[in-house]
BAVO-933325 format. One record per atom (N, C-alpha, C, O): z, y, x; residue in three letters. Coordinates in pm, whole numbers, padded with zeros to 5 digits, always signed. Each point is the difference from the previous one (the first is absolute). Layout:
<gukols>
ZYXala/...
</gukols>
This chain:
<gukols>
+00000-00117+00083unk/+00000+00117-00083unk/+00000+00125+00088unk/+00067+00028+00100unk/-00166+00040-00169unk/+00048+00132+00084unk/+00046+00138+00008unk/-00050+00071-00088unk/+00132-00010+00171unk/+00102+00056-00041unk/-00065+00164-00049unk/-00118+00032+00019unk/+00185+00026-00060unk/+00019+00121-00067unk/-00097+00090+00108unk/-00109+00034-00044unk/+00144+00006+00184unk/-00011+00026+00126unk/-00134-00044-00001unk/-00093+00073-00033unk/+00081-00182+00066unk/-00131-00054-00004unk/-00087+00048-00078unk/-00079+00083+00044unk/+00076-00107-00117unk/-00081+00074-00139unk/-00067+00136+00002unk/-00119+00021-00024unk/+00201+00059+00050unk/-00010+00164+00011unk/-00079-00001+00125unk/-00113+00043-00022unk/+00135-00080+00156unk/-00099+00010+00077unk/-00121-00109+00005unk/-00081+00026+00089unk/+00055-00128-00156unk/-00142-00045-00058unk/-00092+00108-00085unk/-00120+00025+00009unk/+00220+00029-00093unk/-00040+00063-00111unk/-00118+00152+00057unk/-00113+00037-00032unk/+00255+00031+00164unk/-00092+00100+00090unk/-00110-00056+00053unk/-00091+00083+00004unk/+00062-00188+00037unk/-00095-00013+00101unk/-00141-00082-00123unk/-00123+00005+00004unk/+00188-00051-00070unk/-00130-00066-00141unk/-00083+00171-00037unk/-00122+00018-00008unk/+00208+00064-00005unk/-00039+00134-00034unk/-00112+00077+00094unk/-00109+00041-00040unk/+00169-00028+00189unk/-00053+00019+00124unk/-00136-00030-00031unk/-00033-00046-00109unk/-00048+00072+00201unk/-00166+00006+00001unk/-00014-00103+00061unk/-00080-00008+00094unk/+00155-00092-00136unk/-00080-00170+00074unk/-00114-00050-00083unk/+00006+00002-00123unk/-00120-00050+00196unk/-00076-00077-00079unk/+00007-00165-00113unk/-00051-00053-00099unk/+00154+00032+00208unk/+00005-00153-00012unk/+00186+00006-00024unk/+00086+00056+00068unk/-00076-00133-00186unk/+00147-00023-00012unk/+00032-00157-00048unk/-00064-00085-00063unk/+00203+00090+00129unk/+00043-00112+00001unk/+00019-00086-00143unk/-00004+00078-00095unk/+00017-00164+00068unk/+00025-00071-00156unk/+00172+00033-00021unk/+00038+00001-00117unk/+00044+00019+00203unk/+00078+00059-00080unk/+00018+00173+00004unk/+00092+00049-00067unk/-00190+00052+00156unk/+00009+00097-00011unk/-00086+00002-00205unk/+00039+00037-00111unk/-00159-00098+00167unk/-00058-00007-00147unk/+00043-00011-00124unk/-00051+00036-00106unk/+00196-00113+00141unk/+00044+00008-00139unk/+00099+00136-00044unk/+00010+00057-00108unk/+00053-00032+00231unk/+00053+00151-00023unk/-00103+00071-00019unk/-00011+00009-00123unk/-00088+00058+00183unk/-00139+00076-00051unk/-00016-00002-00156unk/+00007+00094-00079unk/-00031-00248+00053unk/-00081+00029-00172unk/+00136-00010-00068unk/-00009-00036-00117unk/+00137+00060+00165unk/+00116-00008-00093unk/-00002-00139-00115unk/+00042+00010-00116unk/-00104-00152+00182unk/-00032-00123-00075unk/+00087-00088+00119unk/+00017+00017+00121unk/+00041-00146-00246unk/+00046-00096+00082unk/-00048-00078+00081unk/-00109+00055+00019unk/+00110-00134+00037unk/-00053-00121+00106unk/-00156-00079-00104unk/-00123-00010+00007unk/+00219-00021-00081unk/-00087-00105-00098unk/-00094+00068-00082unk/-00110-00051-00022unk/+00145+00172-00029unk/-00075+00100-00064unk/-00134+00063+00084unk/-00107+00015-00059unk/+00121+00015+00179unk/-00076+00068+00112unk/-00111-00148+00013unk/-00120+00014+00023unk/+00161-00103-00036unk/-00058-00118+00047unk/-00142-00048-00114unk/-00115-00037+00025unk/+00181+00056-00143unk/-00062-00012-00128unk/-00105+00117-00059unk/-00094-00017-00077unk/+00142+00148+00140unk/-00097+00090-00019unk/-00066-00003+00117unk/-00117+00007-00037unk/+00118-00016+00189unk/-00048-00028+00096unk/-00158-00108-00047unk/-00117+00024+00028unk/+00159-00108-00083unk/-00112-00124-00008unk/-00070+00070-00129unk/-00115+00015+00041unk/+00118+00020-00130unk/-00059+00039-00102unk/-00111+00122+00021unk/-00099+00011-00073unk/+00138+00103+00215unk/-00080+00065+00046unk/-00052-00073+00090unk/-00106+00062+00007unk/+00096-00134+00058unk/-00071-00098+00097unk/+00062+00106+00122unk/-00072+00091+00041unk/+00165-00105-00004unk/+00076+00097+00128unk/+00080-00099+00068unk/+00094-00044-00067unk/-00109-00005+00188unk/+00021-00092+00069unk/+00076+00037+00163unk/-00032+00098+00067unk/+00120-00184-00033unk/+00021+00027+00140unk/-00101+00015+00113unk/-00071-00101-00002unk/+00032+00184+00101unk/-00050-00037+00100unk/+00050-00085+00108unk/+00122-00017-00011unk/-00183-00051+00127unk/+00054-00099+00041unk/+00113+00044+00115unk/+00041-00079+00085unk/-00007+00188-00093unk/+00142+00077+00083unk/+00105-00044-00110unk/+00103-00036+00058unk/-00089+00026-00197unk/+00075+00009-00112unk/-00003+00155-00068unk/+00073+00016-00098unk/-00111+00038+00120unk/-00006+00143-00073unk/-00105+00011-00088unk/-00106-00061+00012unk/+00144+00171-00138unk/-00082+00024-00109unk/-00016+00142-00012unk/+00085+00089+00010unk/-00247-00079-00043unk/-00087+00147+00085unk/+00122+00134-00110unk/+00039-00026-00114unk/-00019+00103+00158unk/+00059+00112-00077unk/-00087+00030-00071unk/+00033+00001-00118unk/-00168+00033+00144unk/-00085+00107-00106unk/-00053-00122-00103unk/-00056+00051-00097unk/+00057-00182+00093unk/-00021-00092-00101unk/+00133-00015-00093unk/-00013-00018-00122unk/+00161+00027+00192unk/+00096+00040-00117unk/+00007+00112-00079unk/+00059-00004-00108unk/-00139+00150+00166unk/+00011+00101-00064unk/-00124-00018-00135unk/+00018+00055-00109unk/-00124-00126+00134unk/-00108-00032-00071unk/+00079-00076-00110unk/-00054-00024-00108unk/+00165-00010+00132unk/+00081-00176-00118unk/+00029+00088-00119unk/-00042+00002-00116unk/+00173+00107+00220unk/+00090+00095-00059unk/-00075+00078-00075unk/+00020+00010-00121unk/-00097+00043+00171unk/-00104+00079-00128unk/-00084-00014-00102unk/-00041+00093-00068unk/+00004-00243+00049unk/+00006-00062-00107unk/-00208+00005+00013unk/-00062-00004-00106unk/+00022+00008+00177unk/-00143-00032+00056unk/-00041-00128-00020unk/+00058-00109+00009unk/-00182+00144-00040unk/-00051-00175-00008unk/+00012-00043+00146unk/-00022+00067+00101unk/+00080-00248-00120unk/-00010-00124+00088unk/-00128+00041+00128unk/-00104+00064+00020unk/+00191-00144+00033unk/-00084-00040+00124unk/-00102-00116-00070unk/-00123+00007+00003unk/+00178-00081-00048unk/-00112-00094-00037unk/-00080-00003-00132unk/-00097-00068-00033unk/+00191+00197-00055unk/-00135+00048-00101unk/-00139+00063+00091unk/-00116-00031-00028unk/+00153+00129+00145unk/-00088+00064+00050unk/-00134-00091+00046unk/-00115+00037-00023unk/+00145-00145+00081unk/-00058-00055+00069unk/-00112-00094-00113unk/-00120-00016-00022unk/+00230-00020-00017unk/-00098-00094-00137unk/-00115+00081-00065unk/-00102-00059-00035unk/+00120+00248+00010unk/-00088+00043-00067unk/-00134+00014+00108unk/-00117+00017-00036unk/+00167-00031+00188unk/-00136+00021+00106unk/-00066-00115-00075unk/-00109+00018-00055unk/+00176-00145+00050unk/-00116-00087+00024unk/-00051-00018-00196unk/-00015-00120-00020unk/+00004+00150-00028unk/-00010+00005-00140unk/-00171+00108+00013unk/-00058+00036-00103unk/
</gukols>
C-alpha cells in the first residue's frame, strides 16, 4: 500500500511534463483505480510500452472523452 507521502509526490511528478508515466503514476493522473485504469485502458486500445509505461498524451486523449484508438484505426481501413 502506498503511503499518503507517496502519493502527493507521484501525484507532482504524473502532473510534471513527463511523457511517459508509470501505471501507478497513471492511476493518480486519471484519478481511476488500478482495475478501473486497466478496463478503460483496453477499451481505448492504450497499452504499455515495452519499458512498462503508458504514453501521457494517449491518457489525456482517454480523459477527454475522444474517440478510441481502435475506433480510429478501424475507420482508416473501412
Amino acid at each position: 500500500m502506498m503511503r499518503k507521502s507517496e502519493i502527493a509526490v507521484m501525484k507532482a511528478v504524473a502532473i510534471c511534463h513527463k511523457p511517459f508515466l508509470k501505471p501507478e503514476e497513471a492511476m493518480i493522473y486519471c484519478n481511476l483505480g488500478r482495475t478501473q485504469l486497466t478496463k478503460k485502458c483496453e477499451e481505448f486500445g492504450i497499452y504499455k510500452n515495452n519499458s512498462g509505461y503508458l504514453k501521457r498524451q494517449e491518457l489525456d486523449q482517454m480523459m477527454a472523452g475522444e474517440e478510441s484508438l481502435l475506433a480510429k484505426a478501424l475507420e482508416k481501413i473501412k
